[in-house]
VEXSE-415107 format. One record per residue (C-alpha): x, y, z. Coordinates in pm, 1 decimal. Layout:
X,Y,Z
...
END
This chain:
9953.7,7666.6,9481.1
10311.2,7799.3,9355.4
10454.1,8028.5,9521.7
10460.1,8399.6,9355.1
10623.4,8699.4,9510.9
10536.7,9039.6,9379.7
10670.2,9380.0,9442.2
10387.3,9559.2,9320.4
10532.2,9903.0,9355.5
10715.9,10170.3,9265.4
11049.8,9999.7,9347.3
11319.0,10250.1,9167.9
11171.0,10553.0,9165.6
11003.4,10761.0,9505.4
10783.0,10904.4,9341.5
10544.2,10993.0,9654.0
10757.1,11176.4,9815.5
10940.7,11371.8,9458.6
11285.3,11258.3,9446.8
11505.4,10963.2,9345.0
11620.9,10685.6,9596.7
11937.6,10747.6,9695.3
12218.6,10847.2,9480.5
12479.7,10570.0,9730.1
12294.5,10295.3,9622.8
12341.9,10366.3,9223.2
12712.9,10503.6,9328.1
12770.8,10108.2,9489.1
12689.7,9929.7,9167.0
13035.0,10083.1,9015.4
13217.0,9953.4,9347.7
13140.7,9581.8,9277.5
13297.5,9617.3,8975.4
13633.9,9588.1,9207.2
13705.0,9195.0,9216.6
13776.3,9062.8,9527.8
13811.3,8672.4,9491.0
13842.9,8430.8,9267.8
13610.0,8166.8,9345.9
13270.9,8166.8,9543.2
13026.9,7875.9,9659.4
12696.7,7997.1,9625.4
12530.6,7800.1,9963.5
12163.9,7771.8,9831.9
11915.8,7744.4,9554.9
11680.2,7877.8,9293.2
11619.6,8259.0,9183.0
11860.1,8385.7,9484.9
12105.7,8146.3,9349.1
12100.0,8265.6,8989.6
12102.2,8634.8,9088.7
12420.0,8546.0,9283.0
12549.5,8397.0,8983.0
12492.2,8658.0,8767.7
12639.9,8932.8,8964.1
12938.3,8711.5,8970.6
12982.0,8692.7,8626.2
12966.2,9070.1,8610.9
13252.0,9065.2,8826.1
13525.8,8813.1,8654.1
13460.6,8590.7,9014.4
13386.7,8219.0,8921.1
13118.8,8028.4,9055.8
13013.2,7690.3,9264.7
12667.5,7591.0,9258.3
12554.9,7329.9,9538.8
12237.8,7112.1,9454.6
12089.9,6838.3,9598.3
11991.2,6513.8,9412.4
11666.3,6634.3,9273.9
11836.8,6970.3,9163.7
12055.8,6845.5,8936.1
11952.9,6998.0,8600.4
11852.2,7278.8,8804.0
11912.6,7660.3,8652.1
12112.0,7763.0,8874.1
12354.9,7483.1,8851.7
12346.5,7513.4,8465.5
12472.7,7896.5,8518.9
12773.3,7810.9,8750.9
13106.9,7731.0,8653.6
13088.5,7402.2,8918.1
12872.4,7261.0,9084.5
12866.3,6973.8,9352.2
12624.0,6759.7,9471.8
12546.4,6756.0,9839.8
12264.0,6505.0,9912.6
11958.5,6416.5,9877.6
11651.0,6588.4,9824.6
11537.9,6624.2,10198.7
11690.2,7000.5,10296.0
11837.5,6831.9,10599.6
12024.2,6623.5,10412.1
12143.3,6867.9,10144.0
12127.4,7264.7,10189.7
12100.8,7195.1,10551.2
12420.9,6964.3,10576.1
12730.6,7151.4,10699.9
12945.5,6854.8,10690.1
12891.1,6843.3,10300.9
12876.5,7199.0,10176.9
13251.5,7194.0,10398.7
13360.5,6947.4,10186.1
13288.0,7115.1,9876.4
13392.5,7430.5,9987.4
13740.2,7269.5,10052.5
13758.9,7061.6,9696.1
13643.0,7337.3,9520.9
13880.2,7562.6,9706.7
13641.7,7860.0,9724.5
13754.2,8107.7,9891.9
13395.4,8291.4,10023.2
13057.4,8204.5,10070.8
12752.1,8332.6,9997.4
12411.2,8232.6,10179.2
12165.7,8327.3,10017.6
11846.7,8381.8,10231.7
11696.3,8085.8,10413.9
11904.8,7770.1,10473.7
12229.2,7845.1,10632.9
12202.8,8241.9,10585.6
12169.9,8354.2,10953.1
12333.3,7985.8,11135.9
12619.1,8122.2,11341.2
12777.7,7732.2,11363.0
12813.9,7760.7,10987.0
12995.8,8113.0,10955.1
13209.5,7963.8,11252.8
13288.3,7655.1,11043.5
13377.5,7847.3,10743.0
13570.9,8130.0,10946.6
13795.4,7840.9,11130.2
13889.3,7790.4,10785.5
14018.9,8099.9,10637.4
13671.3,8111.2,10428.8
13493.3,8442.6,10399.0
13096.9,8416.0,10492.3
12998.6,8688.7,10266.2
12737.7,8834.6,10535.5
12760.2,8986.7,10903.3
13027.4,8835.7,11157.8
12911.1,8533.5,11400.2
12861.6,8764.1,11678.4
12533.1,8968.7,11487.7
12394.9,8613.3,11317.9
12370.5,8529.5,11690.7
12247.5,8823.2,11804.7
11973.7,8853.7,11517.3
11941.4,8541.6,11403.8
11831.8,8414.3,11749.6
11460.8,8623.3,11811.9
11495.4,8549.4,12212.6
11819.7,8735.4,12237.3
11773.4,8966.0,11966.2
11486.3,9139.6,12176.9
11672.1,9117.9,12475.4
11900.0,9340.8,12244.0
11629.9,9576.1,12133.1
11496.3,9654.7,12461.6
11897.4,9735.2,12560.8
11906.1,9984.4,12272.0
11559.2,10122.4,12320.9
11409.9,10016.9,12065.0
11041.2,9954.2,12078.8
10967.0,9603.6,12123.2
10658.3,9375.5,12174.8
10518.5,9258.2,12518.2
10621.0,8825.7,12561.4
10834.1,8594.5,12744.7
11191.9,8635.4,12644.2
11300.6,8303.1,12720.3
11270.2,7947.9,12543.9
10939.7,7737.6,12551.2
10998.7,7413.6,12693.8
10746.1,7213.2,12636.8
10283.5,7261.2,12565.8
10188.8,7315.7,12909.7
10458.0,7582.9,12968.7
10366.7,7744.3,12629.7
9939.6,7773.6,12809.3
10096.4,7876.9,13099.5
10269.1,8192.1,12905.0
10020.8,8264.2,12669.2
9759.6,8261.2,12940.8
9966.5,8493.2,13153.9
10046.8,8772.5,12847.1
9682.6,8753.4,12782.0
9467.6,8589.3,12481.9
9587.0,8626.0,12163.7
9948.9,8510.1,12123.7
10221.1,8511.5,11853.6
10436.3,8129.1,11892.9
10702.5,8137.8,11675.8
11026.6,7994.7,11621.9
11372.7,8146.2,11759.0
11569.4,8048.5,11486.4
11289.6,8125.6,11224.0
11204.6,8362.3,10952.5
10979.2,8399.6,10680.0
10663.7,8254.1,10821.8
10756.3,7927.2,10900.2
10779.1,7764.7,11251.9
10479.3,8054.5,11343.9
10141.9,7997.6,11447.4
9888.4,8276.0,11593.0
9661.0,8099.8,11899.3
9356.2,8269.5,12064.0
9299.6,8010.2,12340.0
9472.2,7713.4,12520.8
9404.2,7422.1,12241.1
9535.0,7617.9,11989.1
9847.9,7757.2,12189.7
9902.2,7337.1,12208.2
9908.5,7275.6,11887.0
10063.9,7608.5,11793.5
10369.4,7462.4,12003.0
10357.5,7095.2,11833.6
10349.0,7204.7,11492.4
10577.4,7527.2,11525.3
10835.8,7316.5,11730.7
10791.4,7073.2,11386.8
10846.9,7323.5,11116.1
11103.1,7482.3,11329.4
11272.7,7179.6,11314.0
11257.6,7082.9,10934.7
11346.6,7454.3,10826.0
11590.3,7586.0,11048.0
11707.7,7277.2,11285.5
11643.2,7455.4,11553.4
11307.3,7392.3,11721.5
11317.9,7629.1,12000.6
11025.6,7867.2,12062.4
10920.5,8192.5,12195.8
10551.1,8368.1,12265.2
10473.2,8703.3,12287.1
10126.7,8910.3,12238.5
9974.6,8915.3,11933.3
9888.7,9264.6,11813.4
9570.3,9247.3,11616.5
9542.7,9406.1,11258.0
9912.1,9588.3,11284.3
10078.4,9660.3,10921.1
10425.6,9498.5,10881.0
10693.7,9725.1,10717.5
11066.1,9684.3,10709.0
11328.3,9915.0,10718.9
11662.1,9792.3,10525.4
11986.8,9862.0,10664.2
12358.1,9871.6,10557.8
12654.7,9876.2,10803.9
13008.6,9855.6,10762.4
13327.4,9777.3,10906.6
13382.0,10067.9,11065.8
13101.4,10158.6,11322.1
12923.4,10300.1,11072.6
12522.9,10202.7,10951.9
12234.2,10349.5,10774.8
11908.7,10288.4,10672.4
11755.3,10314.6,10296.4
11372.3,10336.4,10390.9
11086.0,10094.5,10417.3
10864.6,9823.1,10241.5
10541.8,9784.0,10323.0
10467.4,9360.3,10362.8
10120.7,9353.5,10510.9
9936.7,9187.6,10213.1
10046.0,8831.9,10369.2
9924.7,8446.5,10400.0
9990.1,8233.6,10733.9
10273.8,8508.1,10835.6
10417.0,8509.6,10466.5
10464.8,8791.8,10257.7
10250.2,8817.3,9910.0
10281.5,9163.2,9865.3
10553.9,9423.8,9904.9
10548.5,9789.5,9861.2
10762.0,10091.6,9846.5
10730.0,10344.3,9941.2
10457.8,10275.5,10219.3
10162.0,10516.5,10149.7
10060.5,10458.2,10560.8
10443.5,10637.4,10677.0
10469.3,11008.6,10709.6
10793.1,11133.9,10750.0
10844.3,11134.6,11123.3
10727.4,10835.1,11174.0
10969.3,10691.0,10889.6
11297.8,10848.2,11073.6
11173.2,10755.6,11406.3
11191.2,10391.5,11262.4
11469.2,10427.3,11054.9
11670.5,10570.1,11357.7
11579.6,10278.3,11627.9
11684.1,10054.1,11293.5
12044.5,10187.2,11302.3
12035.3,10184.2,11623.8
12006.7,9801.0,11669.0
12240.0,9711.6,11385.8
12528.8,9969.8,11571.2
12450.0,9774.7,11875.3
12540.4,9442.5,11723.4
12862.4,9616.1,11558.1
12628.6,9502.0,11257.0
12864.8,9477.6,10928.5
12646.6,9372.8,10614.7
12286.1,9427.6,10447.5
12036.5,9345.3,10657.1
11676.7,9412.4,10717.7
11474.2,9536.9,11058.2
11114.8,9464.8,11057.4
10834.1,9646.7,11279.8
10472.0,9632.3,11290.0
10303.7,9901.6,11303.9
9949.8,9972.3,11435.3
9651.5,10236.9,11338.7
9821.7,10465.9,11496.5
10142.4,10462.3,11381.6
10270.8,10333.4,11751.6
10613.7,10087.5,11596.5
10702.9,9758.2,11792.9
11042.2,9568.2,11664.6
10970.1,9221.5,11523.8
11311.2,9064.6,11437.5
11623.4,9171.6,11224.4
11692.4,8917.9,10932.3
12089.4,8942.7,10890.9
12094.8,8950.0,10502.1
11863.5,9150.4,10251.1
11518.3,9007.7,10296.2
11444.2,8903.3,9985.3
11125.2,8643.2,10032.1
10833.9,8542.9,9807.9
10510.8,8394.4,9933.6
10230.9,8185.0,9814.7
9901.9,8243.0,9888.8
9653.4,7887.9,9915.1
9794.3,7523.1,9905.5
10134.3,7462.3,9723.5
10108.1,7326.9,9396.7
10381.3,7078.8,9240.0
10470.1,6963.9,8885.4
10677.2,7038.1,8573.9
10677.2,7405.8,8396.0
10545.3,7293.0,8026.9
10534.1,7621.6,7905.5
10734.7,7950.7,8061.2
10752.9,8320.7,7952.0
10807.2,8618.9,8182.3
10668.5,8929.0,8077.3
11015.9,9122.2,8101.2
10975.7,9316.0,7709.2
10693.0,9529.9,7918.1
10850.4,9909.5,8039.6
10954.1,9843.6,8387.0
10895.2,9506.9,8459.0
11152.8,9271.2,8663.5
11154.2,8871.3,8700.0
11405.8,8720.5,8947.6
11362.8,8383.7,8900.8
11568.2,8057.6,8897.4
11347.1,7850.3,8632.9
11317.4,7761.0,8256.2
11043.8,7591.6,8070.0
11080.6,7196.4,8174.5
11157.6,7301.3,8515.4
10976.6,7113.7,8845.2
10824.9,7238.7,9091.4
10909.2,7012.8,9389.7
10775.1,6885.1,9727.7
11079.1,6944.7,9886.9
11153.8,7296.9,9861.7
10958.5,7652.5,9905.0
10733.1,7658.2,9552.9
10890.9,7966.1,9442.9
10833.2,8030.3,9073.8
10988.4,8383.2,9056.1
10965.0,8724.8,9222.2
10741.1,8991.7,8986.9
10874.5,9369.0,9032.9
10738.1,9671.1,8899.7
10823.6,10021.2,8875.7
10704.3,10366.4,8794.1
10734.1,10757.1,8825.5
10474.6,10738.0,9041.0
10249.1,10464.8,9258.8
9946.2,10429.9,8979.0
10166.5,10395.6,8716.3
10397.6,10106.6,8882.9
10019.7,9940.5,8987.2
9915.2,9949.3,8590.7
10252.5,9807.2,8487.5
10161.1,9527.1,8741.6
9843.2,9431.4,8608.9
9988.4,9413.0,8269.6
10307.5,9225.0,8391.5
10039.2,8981.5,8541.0
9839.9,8982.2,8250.8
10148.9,8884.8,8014.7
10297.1,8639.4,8211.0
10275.8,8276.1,8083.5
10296.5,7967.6,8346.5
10179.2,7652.7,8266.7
10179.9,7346.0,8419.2
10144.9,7421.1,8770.7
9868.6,7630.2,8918.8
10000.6,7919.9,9088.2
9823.0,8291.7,9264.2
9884.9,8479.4,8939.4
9472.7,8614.0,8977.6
9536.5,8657.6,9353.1
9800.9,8923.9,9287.0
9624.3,9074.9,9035.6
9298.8,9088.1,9264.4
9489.0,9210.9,9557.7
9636.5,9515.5,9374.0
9277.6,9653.6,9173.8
9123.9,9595.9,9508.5
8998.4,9926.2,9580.8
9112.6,9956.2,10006.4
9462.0,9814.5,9887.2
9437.6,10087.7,9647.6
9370.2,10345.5,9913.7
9667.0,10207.7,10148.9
9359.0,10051.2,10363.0
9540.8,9715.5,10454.6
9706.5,9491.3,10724.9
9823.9,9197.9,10802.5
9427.2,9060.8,10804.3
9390.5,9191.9,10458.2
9320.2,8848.8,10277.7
9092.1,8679.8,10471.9
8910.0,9013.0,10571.4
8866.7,9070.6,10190.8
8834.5,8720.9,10131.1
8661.1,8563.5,10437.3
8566.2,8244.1,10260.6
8888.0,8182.1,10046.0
8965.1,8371.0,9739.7
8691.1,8188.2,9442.8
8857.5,8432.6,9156.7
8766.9,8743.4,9002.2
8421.9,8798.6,9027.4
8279.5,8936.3,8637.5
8033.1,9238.6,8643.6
7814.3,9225.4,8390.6
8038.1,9423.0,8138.4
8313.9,9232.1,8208.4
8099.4,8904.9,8173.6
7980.9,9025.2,7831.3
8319.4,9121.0,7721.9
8464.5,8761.0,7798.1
8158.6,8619.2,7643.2
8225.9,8800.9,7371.2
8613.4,8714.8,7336.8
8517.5,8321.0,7403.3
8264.9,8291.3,7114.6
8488.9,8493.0,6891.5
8772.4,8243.0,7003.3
8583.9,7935.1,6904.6
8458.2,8084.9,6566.0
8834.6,8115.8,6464.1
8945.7,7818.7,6583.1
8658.7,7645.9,6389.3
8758.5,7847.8,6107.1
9123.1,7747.6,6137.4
9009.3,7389.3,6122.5
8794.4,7441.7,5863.0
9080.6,7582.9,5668.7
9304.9,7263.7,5685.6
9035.1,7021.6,5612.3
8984.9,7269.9,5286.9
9349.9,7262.6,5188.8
9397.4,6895.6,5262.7
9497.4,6601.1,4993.9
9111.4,6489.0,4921.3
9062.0,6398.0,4617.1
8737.3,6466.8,4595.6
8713.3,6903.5,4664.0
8458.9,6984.2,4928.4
8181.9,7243.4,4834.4
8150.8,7433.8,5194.7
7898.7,7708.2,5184.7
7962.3,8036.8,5298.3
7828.4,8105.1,5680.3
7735.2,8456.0,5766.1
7696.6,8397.5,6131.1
7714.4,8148.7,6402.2
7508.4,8101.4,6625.8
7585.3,7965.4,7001.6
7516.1,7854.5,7320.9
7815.2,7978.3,7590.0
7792.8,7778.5,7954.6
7939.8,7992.0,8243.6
7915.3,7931.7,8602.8
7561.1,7734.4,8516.3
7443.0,7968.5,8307.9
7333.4,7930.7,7925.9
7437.2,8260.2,7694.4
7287.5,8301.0,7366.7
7547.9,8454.8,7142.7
7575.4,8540.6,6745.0
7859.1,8609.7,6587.3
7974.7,8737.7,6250.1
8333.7,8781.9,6124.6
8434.9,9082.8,5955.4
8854.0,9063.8,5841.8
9013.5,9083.8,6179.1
8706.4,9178.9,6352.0
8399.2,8975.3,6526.7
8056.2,9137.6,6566.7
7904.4,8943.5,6845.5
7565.2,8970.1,7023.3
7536.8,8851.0,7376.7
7199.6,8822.2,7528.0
7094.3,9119.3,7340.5
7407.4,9308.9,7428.8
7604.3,9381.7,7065.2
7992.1,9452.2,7086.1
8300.4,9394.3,6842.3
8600.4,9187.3,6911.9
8943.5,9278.5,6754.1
9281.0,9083.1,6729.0
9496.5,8897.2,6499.1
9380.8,8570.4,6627.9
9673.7,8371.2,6656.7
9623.5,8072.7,6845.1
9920.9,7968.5,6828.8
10068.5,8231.1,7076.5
9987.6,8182.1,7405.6
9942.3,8533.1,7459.0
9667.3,8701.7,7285.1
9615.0,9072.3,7273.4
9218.8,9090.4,7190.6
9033.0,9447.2,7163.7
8679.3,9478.7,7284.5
8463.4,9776.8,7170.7
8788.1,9966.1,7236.4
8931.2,9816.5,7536.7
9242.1,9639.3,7549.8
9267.0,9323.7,7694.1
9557.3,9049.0,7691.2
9385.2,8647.6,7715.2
9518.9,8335.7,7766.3
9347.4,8027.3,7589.3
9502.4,7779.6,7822.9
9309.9,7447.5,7657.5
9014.2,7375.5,7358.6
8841.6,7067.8,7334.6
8663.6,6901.1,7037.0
8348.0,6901.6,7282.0
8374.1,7250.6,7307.0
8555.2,7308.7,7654.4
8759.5,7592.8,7639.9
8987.0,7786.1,7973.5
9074.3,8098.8,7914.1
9237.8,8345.6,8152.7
9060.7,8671.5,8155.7
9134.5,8994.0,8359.9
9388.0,8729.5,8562.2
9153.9,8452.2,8647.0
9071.2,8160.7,8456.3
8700.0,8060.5,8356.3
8619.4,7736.5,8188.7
8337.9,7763.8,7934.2
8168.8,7527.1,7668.8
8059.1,7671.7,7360.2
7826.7,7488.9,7110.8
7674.7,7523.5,6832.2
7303.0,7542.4,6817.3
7267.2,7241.9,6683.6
7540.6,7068.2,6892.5
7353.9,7234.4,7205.1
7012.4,7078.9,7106.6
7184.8,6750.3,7128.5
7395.9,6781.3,7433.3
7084.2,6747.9,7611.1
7079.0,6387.4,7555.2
7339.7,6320.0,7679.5
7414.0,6165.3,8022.9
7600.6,6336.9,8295.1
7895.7,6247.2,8528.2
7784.1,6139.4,8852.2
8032.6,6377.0,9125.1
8209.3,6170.4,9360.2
8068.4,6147.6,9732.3
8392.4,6278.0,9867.3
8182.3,6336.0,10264.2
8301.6,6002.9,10390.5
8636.8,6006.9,10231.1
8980.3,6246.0,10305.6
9211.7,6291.6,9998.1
9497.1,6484.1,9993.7
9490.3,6831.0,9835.6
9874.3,6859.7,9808.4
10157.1,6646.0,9719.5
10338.6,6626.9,10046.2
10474.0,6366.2,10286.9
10244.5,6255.8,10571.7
10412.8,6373.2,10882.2
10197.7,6219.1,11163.1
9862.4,5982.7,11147.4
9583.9,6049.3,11461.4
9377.6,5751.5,11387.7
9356.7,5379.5,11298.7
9061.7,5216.7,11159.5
8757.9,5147.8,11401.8
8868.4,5477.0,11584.2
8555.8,5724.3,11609.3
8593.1,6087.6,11482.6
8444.0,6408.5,11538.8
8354.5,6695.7,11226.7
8695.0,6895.6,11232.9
8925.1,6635.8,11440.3
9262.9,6582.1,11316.1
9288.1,6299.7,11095.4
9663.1,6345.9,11003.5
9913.2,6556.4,10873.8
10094.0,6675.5,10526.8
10372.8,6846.6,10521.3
10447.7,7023.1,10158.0
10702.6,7285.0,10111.9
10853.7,7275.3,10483.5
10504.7,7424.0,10580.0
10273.2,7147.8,10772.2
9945.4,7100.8,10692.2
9624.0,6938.7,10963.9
9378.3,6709.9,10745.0
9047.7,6685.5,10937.6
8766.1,6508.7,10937.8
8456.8,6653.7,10679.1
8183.5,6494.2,10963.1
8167.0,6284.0,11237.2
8195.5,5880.8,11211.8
8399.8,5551.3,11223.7
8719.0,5527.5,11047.6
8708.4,5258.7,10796.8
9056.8,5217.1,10631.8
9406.4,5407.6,10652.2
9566.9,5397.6,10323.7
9877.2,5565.0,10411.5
10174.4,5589.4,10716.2
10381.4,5852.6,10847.3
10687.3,5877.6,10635.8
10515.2,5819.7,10315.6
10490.2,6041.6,10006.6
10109.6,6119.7,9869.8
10011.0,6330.3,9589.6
9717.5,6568.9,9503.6
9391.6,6381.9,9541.3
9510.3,6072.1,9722.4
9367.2,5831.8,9954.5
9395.1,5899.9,10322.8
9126.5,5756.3,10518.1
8764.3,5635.9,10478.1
8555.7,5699.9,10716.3
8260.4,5428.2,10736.6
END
């Protein structure tokens, strides 16, 4: 599933606490305007790229763009005044590879850097590189990248400058048994994550020794692929804790503050879906007492840049530092299995009152296997909380992706959802709320009439539209149509058969649904791919994402998308004859659900497997991936290797 990050808050405004954010921050816009170099290589990719580039422009200071093979027609190389390629598609080859981005740094003759989050943004070899140079690495000195960057000595750090930190072993992992050892002797659960890490990858939470084993093999993997660094730490897991950050500037001089918190619990595997700010959970004692130990860590580092300090935080309100990411934490994250392809049709909602896109994609854009499956970053803001949460349903409701599937109803779930609306959340909150995966929103019965209602009205035009073409066509014989007063229907949702009448009045539809009468407003032009329908007086915006001639129509309603068919009675009466599709007996069979490249293989045919043994795995978006087996047999046929590329729905392994 693409990756979507939303800020669904009240990101300009404080509006909790009565006052504006602070008057510095607004003051340091007019300071930028100062231009300090010519020429700067922008070291990464997508929306962080773009915003980089942007800002740039603002100044007078030209711009480099690196990409990697795939990239190429990429937006953020379009926007740059250069750009160079720097390998292939594989990050270890391209954003990853020092030796390259050097080499354009030098032909280009930039004279600074910029990082960017992710990639090289916190790799002390690369600001020394660069620094040998006479090249400015537009971020904190070598000394705090090391220092932060590295989550083994950055503790070691925190617990110098009293700052709270989290029970563990503060040295590296060497190998699986080591990593039982530890885990077993800080006590059942454990966090294993990577030293070098950030941003959920190269983490994995284990509750008993077979888990802590392949917590190691698969963190020590991702580790690896995203950061080059596979070392490891463990340290205890605290259960149901809120995460919230506290961002930090420091300067040159010894001096560093901090500009309050986000609240990130709403989160995936260990990555962020949700941010917030203010956090409804902090009072104000609790928010200096973090804020303070913040400052304190970054003076401790002689810290010199942006950068962001993140706690969790438990029930009751006891802090523990989690790491220090030495730039402006600026993630996304995607919620369900990554989701690949080309963008065939792109508009971001950004003509709604405070709405904000940051994203580094146009129509025709892909979506690739090789990168995080970013599509952009959604902010809103308000005067208050409710009124930045209403301009991020309609933001969510007005936003147009298609193509790719991506967690557009997930966010809009997550933020009606009535304990995120109280500030009742942690980092459990999705699979507490959604124990068996998140199936969409679920229609009450008002809701279910009302989309009913907006479907049958939807098909009535469109027939009408049709109708109006074949009427105004070259025949040369004219065609007599009568008049029809009403239509009647049969509407199939989730199983069920609808009876519905319906009756056009100018713009407006009088429909009856199982007894149920309402009246559907709009202009109805389906031709937009927005469409702003009113329902017995309530306003909703639809998406009519695909009609068929058979009467198949998806529509996105209140965020989540429902296929329906809608007949005619007639048509109906017929269907009935006709045969259905057998479904596929997918028990003995293991396809992949992801495009990805197959990282490892665990069996070979004749092997015998166990329900829920690893069969092999995918690795999609630098995140890896365990396929299993759906019940217990003998391995037929292997239809792929490690090293190969599969995509969604592939061929694995038959199981006899």
């Amino acid at each position: 599933m693409a990756g979507f990050w939303t800020g669904a808050a009240a990101l300009a405004t404080a509006g909790r606490r009565g006052r504006r954010w602070p008057q510095p921050l607004m003051r340091s816009v007019a300071l930028w305007t100062v231009k300090t170099f010519d020429k700067i290589l922008i070291a990464n990719r997508g929306e962080i790229a773009c915003r980089v580039i942007k800002t740039c422009k603002k100044m007078g200071i030209k711009t480099v763009a690196i990409h990697s093979e795939v990239d190429a027609s990429s937006v953020h190389v379009k926007m740059a005044d250069e750009a160079v390629c720097v390998g292939p598609a594989p990050t270890s080859k391209s954003y990853l590879n020092m030796d390259a981005i050097m080499d354009a740094v030098r032909n280009t003759r930039a004279q600074a850097v910029h990082p960017g989050y992710g990639f090289l943004s916190e790799n002390k070899e690369f600001a020394k590189r660069l620094a040998a140079e006479d090249v400015i690495f537009i971020g904190p000195d070598t000394h705090a990248i090391q220092a932060m960057g590295d989550k083994i000595e950055s503790k070691l750090l925190a617990k110098k400058a009293k700052v709270n930190t989290i029970p563990g072993f503060d040295g590296v992992v060497k190998d699986a048994d080591e990593a039982v050892r530890i885990a077993r002797e800080i006590g059942y659960p454990v966090m294993i994550k990577a030293s070098a890490g950030g941003g959920g990858k190269g983490m994995r939470i284990a509750w008993d020794d077979e888990e802590t084993r392949d917590g190691f093999r698969f963190s020590s993997q991702e580790a690896a692929s995203s950061f080059g660094d596979d070392r490891l730490l463990i340290e205890k897991f605290i259960d149901n804790p809120r995460h919230i950050e506290i961002q930090v500037l420091g300067d040159k001089h010894g001096n560093a503050l901090w500009l309050n918190e986000r609240e990130c619990s709403i989160q995936r595997r260990n990555q962020k879906v949700v941010e917030e700010a203010p956090s409804i959970f902090l009072d104000s004692e609790t928010r200096r007492a973090m804020g303070e130990q913040a400052v304190a860590l970054a003076k401790a580092v002689n810290y010199s840049s942006a950068g962001t300090v993140e706690f969790l935080v438990d029930s009751k309100k006891n802090f523990y530092f989690l790491e220090m990411n030495t730039r402006l934490q600026d993630p996304y994250k995607s919620f369900g299995l990554p989701s690949v392809g080309r963008l065939s049709q792109y508009e971001e909602p950004i003509r709604l009152p405070g709405v904000r896109v940051d994203s580094g994609i146009q129509p025709g854009s892909d979506i690739s296997i090789y990168y995080d499956p970013m599509i952009s970053k959604l902010i809103t803001y308000g005067s208050d909380r409710t009124e930045a949460l209403k301009r991020m349903e309609d933001a969510l409701d007005n936003y147009v992706i298609r193509g790719v599937t991506h967690n557009v109803a997930l966010l809009r779930e997550v933020i009606i959802n009535s304990r995120f609306i109280e500030g009742d959340i942690n980092t459990k909150f999705l699979s507490d709320v959604y124990p068996d995966g998140f199936k969409g929103h679920q229609l009450t019965e008002t809701e279910r009439n009302q989309f009913l209602a907006v479907a049958s009205s939807l098909f009535v035009a469109s027939q009408l539209r049709a109708q109006h073409f074949q009427d105004h066509g070259n025949s040369r014989v004219p065609i007599v149509k009568p008049q029809v007063a009403s239509w009647e229907l049969s509407v199939k949702l989730h199983d069920e058969i609808h009876t519905v009448v319906a009756s056009k009045s100018g713009p407006t539809f009088s429909v009856e649904v199982d007894g149920s009468k309402l009246n559907v407003t709009s202009t109805w032009n389906l031709a937009s791919p927005l469409l702003s329908v009113n329902v017995d007086g309530t306003q909703r915006t639809i998406q009519c994402l695909s009609r068929e001639a058979g009467g198949n129509m998806s529509i996105q309603f209140l965020g989540t998308v429902y296929k329906v068919r809608i007949l005619t009675k007639l048509a109906a009466e017929l269907h009935k004859f006709m045969l259905e599709k057998a479904a596929e007996d997918t028990s003995s069979i293991l396809r992949s659900p992801m495009p990805g490249v197959v990282v490892a293989i665990s069996v070979k045919p004749g092997d015998l497997v166990a329900e829920g043994q690893e069969i092999c795995v995918i690795e999609a978006m630098k995140m890896q991936n365990s396929m299993t087996a759906g019940k217990t047999g003998k391995v037929k046929s292997v239809h792929c290797k490690a090293g190969d590329t599969v995509g969604e729905g592939d061929l694995l392994v038959e199981l006899e």
